[in-house]
Backbone as a ProteinNet text record, in pm:
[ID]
protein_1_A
[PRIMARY]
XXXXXXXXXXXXXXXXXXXXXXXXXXXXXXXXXXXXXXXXXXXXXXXXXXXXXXXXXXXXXXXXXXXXXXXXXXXXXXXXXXXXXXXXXXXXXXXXXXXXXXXXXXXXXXXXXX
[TERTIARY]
-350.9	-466.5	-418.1	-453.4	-440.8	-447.9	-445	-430.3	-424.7	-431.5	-456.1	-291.5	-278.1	-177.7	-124	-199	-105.1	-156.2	-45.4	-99.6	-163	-287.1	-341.9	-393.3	-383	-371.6	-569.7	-610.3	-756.2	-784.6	-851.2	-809.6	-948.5	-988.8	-1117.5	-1162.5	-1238.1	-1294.4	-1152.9	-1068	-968.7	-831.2	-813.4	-711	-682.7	-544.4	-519.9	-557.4	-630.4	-727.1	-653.6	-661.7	-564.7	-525.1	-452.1	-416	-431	-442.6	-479.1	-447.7	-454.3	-399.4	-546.1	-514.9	-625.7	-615	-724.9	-705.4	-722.5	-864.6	-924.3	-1034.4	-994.9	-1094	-1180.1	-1292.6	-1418.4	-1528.5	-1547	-1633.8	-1792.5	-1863.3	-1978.5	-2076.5	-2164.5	-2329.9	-2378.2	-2289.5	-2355.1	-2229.2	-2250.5	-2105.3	-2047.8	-1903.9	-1837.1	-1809.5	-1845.8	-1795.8	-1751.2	-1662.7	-1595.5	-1631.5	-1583.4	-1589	-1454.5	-1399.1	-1283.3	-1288.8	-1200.3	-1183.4	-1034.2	-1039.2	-992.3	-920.2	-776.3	-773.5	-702.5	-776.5	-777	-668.5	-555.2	-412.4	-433.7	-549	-575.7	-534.8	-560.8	-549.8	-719	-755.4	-763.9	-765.5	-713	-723.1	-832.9	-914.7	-1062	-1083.2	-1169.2	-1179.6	-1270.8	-1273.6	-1397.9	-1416.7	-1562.2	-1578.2	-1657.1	-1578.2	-1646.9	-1661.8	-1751.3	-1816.6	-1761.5	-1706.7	-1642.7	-1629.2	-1574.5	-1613.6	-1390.1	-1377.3	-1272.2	-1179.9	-1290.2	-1234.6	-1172.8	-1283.4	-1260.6	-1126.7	-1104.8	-1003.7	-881.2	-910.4	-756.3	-753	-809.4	-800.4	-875.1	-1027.1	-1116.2	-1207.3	-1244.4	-1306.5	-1442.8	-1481.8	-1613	-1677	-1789.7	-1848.1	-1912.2	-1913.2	-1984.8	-2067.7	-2185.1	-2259.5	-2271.5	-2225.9	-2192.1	-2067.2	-2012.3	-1835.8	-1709.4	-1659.9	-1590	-1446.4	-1462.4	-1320.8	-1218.5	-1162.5	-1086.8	-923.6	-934.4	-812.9	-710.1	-541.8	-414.9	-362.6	-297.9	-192.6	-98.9	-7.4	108.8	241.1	346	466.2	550.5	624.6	734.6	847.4	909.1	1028.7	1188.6	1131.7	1248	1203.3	1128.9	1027.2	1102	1042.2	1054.1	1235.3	1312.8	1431.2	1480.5	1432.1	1489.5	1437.9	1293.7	1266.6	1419.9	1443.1	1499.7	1627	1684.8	1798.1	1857.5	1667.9	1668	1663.6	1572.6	1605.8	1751	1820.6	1971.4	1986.4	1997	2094	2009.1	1910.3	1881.7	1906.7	1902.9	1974.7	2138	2188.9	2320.3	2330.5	2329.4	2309.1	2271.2	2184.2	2092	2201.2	2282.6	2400.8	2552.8	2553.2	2676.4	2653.1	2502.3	2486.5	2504.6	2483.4	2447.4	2592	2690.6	2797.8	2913.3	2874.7	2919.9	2947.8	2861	2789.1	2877.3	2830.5	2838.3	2999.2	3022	3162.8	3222	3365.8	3471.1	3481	3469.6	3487.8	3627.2	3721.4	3811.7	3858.4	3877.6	3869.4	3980.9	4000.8	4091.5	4182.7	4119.3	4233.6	4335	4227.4	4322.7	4500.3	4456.4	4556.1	4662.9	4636.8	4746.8	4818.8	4788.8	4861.5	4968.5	4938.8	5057.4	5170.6
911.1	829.6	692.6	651.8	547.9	402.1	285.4	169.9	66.6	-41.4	-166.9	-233.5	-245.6	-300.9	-193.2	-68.7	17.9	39.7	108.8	65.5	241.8	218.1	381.3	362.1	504.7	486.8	555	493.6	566.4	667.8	777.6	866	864	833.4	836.6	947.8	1030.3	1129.6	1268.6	1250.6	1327.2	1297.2	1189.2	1100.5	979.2	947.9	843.9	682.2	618	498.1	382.3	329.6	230.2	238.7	124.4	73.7	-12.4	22.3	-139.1	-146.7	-244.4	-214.6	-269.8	-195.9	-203.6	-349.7	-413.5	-540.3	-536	-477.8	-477.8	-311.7	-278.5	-152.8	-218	-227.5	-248.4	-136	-128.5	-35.5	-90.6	25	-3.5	24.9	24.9	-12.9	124.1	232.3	380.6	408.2	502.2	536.4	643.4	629.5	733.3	687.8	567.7	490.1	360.7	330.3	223.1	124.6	-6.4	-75.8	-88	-31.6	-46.4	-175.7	-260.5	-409.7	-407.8	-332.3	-324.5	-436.9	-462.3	-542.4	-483.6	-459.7	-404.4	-454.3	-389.4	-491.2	-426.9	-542.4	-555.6	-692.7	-684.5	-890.3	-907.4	-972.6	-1052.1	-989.9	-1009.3	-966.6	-980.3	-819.8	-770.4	-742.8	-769.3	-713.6	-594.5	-470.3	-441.1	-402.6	-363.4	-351.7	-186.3	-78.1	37.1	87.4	197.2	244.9	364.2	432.1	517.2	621.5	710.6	795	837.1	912.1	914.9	1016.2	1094.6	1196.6	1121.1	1038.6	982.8	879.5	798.9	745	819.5	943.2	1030.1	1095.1	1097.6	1155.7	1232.6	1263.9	1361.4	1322.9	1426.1	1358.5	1281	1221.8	1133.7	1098.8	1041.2	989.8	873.4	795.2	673.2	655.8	622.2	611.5	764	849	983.5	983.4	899.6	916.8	956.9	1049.9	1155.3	1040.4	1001.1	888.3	986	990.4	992.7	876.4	842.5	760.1	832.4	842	846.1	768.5	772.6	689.7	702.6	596.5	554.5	576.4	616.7	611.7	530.2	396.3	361.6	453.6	494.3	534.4	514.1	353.7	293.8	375.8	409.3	431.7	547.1	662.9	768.3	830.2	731.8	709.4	722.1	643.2	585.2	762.6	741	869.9	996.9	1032.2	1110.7	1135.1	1007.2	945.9	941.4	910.3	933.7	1107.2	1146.2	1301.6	1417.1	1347.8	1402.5	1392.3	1244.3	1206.7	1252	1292	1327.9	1473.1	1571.4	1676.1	1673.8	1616	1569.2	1589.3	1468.9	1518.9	1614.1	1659.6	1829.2	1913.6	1910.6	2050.8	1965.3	1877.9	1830.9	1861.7	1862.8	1890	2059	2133.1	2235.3	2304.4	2258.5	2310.7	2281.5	2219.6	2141.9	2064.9	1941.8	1810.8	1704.9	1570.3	1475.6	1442.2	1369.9	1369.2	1270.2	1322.2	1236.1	1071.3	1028.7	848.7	809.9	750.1	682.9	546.5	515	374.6	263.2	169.9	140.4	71.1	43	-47.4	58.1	202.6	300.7	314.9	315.2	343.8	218	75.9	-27.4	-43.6	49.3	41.2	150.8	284.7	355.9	287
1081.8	1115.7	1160.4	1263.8	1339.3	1228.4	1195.8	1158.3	1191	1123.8	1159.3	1196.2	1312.2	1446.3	1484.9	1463.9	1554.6	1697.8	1799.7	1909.8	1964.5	2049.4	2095.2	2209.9	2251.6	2419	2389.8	2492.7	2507	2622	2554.6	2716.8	2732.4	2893.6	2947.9	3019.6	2995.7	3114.4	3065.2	2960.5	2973.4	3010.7	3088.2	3152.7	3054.9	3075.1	3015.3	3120	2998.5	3002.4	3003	2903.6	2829.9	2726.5	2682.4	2580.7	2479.1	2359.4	2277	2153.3	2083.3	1947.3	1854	1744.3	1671.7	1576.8	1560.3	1499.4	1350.5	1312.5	1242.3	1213.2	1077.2	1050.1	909.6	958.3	859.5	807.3	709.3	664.1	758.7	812.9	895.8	732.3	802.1	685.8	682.7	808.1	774.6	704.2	601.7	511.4	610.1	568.9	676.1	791.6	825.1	953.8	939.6	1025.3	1033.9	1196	1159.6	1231.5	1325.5	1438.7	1484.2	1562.4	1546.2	1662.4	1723.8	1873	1939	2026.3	2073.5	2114.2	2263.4	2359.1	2487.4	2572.8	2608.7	2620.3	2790.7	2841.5	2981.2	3055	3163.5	3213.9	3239.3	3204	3090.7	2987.2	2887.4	2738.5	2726.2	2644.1	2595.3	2472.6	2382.2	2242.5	2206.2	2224.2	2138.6	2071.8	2014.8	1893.9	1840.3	1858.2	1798.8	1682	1691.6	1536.7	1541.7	1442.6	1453.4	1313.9	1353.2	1158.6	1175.5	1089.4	1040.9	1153.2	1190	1314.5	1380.5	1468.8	1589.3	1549.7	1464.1	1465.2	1451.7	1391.2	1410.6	1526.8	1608.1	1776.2	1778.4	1750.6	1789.4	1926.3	2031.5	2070.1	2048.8	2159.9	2068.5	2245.6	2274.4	2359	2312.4	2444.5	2423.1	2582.5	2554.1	2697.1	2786.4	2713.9	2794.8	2848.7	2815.9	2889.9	2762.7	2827.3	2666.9	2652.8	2535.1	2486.9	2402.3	2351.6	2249	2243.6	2106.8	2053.3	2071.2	2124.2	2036.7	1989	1873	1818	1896.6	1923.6	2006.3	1943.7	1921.5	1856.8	1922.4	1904.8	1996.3	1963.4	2091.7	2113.5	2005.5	2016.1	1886.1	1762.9	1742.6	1623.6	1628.9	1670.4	1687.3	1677.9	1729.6	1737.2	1611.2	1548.7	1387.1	1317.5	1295.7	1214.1	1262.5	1402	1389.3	1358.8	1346	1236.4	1104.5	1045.4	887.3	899.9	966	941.8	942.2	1012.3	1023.5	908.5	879	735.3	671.8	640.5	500.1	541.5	650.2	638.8	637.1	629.2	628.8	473.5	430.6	300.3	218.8	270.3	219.8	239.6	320.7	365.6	234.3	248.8	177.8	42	-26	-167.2	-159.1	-74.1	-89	-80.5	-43.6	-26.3	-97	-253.1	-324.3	-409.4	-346.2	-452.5	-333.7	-346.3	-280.8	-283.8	-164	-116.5	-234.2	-197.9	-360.5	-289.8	-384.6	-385.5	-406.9	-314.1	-393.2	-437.8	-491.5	-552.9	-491.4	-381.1	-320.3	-456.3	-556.5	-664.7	-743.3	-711.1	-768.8	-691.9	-553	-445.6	-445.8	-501	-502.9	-629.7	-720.6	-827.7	-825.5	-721.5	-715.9	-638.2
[MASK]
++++++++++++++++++++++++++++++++++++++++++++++++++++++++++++++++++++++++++++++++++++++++++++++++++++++++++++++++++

């Protein structure tokens, strides 16, 4: 589910729209909906302000005015980068325990006393 500064692309009509990052999520006055405050990363910079239930902020579609929207969440690349980093190493590790137990340590003060 999407969050407060993350960034989501809006797809309009099915096509990708824009972009914006979310500012602010407020509970709306109908339960089950929220207040999304959008910050529309256009020239000129736009704010707005939708109502939204829990779907729509995790990428369901939704309409507004009759025109079909839906949210994605954005992943940066760096982002995405890193996760698949930690995932090695922690399979890295997962294969080294499994074939063993964790690699031998040696103690460099051990090695200057021989």
């Amino acid at each position: 589910m999407a969050t407060i500064q993350d960034l989501v692309l809006i797809h309009v009509d099915s096509k990708p729209g824009f972009y914006a990052r979310i500012e602010d999520i407020i509970p709306d006055v109908k339960p089950g909906w929220w207040q999304v405050k959008l910050l529309v990363l256009t020239f000129p910079l736009q704010v707005f302000t939708w109502i939204l239930d829990d779907h729509q902020i995790e990428g369901a579609d939704f309409t507004m005015g009759g025109t079909p929207l839906r949210m994605e969440d954005i992943v940066s690349p760096v982002e995405l980068e890193r996760l698949e980093e930690e995932k090695a190493e922690k399979e890295r590790i997962k294969r080294i325990r499994k074939e063993g137990g964790a690699p031998k340590v040696i103690s460099m003060q051990d090695r200057r006393k021989k």
